[in-house]
N, C-alpha and C positions, 0 to 999 in steps of 0.2 A: 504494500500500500504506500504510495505515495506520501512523503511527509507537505508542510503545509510550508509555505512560504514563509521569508522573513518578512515581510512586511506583514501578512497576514496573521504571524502568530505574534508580532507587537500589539495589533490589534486585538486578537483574543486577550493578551494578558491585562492588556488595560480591560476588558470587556468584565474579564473572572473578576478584576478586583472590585469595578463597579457593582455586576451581580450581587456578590455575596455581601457589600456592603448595605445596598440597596433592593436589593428581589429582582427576579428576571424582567418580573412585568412593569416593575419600578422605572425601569432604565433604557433612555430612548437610542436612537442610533447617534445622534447629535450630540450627547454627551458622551458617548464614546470615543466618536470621532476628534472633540476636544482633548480627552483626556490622553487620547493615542499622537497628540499634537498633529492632525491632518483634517485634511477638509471632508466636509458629508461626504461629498462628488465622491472622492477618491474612497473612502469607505462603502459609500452603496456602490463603486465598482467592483469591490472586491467581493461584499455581501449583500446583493440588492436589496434584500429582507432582514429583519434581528433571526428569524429561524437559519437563515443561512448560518450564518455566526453561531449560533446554539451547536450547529451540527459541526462544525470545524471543531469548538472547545470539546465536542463529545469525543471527535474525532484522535483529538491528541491524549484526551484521559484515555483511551484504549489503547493508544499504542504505545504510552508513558509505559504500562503497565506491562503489554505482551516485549518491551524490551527489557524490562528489571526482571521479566521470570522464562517468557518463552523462551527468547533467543540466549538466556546467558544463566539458563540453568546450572548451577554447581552439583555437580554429579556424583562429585566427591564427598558432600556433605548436603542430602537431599533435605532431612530433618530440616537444617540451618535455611535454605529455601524455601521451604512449608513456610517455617515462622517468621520469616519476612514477609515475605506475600501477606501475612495478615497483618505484620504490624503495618508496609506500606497500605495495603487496604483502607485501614484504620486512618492514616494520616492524611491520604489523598481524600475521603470523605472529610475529614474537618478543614482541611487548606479550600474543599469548595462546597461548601454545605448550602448554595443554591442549588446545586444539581441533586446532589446525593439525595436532598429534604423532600426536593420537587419533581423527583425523575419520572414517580406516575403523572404527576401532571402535564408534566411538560410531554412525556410521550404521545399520553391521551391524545395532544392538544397537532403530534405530527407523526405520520405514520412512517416517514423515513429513521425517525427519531427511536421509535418503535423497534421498528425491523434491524437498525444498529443494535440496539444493544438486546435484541434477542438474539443475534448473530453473535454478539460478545460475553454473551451467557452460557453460550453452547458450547463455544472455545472456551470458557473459564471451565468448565466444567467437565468436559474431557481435558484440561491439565492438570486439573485437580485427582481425576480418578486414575490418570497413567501415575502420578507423581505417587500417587497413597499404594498403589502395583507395586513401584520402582523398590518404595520404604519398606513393603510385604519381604519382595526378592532381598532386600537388604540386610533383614532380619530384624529393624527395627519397628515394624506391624506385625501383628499376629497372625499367625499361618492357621489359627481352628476360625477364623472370620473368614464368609464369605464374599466370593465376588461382588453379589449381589449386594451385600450389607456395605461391602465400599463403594455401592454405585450410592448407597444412598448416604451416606456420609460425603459423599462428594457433593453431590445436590444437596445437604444438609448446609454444609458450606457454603455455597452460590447461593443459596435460597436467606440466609442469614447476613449473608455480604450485601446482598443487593437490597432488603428492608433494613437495615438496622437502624438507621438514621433518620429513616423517611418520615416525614411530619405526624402521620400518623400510627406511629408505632409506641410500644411504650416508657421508648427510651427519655420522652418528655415528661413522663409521671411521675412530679417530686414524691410520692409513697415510696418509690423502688429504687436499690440502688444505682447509681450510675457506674454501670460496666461497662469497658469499654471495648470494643470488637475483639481486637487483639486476643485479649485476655478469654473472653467467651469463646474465641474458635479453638483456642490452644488446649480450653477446658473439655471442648468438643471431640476434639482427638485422643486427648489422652487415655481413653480406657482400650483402645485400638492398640497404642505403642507396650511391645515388650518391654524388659526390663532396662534393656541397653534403649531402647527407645527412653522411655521414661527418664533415665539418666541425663541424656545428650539435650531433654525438653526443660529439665532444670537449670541445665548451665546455659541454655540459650534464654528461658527466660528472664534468667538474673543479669544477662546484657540488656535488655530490653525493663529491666526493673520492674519485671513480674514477678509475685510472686510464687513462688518453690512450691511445687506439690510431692505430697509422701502418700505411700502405698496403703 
């Protein structure tokens, strides 16, 4: 996939900061185009519509993400890539929590919008269930768990990646603690990893300043 332009991603960036400052629907193209120091003309050249620009910023949050895991897997230390992926997860939803917050809506509202990131769900989710195969064959997942049960821990995964944050969930309800992704997927895994698993999830956690689970 094509990456995006340099002028174009100045413009996104000025775009994300407005967004998340202000709300997608808050923020017109004219203030963008000030903020990116260029004129409307030259910005509605680029993205005739705000949904244009929607879909470029989508566009780069996917591929941000398929290059810190797709292409530059550590094979050597697959556990260590599992827990990144969720801590990065975790951190690209709060660096842009207009999307993350509003991702059904904004889909609802375009159907390209839509069909990207069901396309990037599907790819998250078959690397999710090679990656938990890889840790099986590793020896660091359990060999009496089925296939089947890491399809759905995979999709357990994607499925808790993709709401966690979303405005309507109940990551907003001061009663309940505030956990944060990271920590809830790591927690999600862990009865899957063997003992050498387990072990390798404590010293990764305590980089990450999680805390240490005991058997």
């Amino acid at each position: 996939m094509a990456r995006t332009s340099k002028v174009k991603l100045q413009i996104c960036e000025h775009a994300q900061r407005l967004f998340n400052e202000k709300g997608y629907a808050n923020v017109s193209l004219r203030e963008i185009a000030e903020a990116a120091g260029t004129t409307i003309g030259n910005l509605t050249y680029h993205f005739p519509q705000k949904e244009k620009l929607l879909e470029a910023i989508q566009k780069e949050l996917h591929l941000k993400f398929e290059d810190q895991f797709f292409t530059s897997l550590n094979r050597d230390n697959t556990l260590a890539s599992l827990c990144q992926s969720f801590f990065n997860s975790q951190v690209n939803r709060e660096k842009n929590p207009f999307y993350y917050q509003y991702v059904h809506e904004l889909c609802k509202d375009s159907k390209t919008l839509a069909q990207n990131n069901e396309r990037f769900r599907e790819k998250l989710y078959n690397f999710y269930f090679n990656l938990l195969l890889t840790l099986r064959n590793q020896g660091l997942m359990r060999n009496d768990i089925s296939e089947e049960q890491y399809q759905t821990l995979a999709y357990t995964i994607v499925f808790m990646s993709a709401l966690w944050i979303q405005n309507s969930t109940p990551y907003y309800d001061e009663n309940l603690p505030k956990i944060k992704l990271a920590s809830a997927l790591n927690d999600v895994v862990y009865p899957y990893l063997t003992d050498d698993g387990i072990h390798q999830l404590q010293e990764l956690s305590m980089q990450h300043n999680e805390p240490e689970k005991t058997m």
